[in-house]
N, C-alpha and C positions, 0 to 999 in steps of 0.2 A: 559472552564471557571470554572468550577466546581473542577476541578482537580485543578486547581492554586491555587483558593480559600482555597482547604483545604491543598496543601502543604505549602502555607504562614501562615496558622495557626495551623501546626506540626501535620496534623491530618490525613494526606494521608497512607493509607493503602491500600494492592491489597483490600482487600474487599470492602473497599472505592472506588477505583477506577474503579472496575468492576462494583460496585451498579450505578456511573456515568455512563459508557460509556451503559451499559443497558437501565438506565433511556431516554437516548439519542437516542435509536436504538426505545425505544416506541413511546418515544412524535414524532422524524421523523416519523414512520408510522402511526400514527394518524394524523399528520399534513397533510400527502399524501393522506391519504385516506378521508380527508375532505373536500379535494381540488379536485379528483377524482368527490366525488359524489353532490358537490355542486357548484362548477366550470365546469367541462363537464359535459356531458350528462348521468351520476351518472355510476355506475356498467353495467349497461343492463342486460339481461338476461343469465342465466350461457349456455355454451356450454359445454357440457359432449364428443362431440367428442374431440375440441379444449381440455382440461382436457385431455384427456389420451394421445393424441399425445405430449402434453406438460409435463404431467408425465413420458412419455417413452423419451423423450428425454434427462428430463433429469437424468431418470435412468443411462442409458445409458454415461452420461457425467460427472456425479457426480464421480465418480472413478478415473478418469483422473484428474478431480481440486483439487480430497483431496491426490492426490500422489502429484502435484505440489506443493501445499501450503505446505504437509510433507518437499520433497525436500526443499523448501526456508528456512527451520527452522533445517534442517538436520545437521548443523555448531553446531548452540545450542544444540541441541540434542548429540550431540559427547562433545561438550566441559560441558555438566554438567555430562556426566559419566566420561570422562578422568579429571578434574580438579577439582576447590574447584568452592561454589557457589559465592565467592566473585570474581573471574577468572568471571563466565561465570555474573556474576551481571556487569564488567565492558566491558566485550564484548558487549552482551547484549544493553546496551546505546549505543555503537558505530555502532551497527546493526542498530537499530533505527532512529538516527539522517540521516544514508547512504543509508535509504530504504525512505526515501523522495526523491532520485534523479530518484527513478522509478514510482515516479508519474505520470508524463510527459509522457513517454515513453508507459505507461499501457494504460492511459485513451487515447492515440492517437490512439496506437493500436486499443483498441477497435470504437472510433468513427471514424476511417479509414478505417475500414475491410469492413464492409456494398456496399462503394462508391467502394471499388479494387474488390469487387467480379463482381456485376454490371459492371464496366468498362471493367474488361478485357483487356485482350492483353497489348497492348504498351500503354494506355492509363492509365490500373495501375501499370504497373512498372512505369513511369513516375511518378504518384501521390504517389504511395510509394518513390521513390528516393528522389523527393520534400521533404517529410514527415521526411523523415530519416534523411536527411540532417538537414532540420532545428531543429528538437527536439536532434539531436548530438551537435549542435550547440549550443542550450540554455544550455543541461546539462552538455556539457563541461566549459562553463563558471558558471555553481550554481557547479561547481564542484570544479574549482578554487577557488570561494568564499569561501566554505567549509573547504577546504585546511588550506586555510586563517584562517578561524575562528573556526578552530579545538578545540585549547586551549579553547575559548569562552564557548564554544557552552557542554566540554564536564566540562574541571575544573571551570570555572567560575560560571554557572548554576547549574550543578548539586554537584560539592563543588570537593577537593583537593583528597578523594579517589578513583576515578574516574579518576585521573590524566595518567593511564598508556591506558585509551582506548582511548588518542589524538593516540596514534600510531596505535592503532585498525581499530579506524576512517578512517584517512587519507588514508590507504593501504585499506577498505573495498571503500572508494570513487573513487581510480582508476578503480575499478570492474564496475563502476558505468557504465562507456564508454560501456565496452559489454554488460553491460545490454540494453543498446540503441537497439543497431544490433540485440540483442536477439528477445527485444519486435517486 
């Protein structure tokens, strides 16, 4: 909201918008942690074993998420040394608008994995199958939609220089499909 606010009144800046999305990352963890210790049964008492099992894990895993999230970003990164920044500035938007079709996909993954480890056997291929199918299902039709509202969504909104990442778009949303199968 904040970001709209200040691009309707010609004021949006990365520093601007990174001062918002920060601002955002505090007041949510204040809000959590208000609700944490005055809604439940507050913090409790620290666990210094739980802490370092927790710390060792995710030593241990942190390496692996910040090669993935590299990976994800690995296209931008190639197209700001091979191009100009007005190239990867109209990429860039069409990455963006096409990385909401793995929304779906991520947050199922993760609230599914818990239930398929648990189950095992035939019981979670069956709930993966289920899983797959449907969230293939949704994002092949917000994918359609997208398709659709390419033009909208890139020259409409963000204005007529942006015009050439409707084709960016469009060809980054068919990817969308194996990102399903991936997740």
């Amino acid at each position: 909201a904040v970001n709209v606010v200040l691009a309707l009144l010609g004021e949006m800046t990365v520093s601007t918008a990174f001062g918002a999305w920060l601002a955002g990352q505090i007041v949510g963890t204040l809000v959590l942690a208000w609700y944490v210790v005055r809604r439940w049964s507050g913090l409790g008492r620290p666990d210094l074993a739980l802490a370092r099992r927790t710390a060792a894990f995710g030593a241990k895993t942190h390496g692996g998420r910040l090669m993935l999230q590299g990976n994800y970003r690995l296209d931008q990164w190639l197209l700001g040394v091979l191009s100009t920044p007005a190239e990867l500035g109209v990429y860039s938007v069409a990455v963006a608008w096409s990385s909401t079709l793995q929304f779906l996909p991520s947050a199922l993954s993760l609230a599914q994995r818990p239930d398929l480890v648990r189950g095992g056997g035939t019981d979670a291929v069956e709930r993966a199958s289920v899983g797959f199918r449907v969230t293939l299902g949704i994002t092949l039709a917000a994918s359609l939609v997208m398709l659709v509202l390419a033009p909208f969504l890139v020259v409409t909104l963000l204005g007529s220089e942006f015009e050439d990442g409707v084709l960016d778009l469009r060809i980054l949303v068919l990817g969308s499909l194996g990102a399903v199968a991936m997740k």
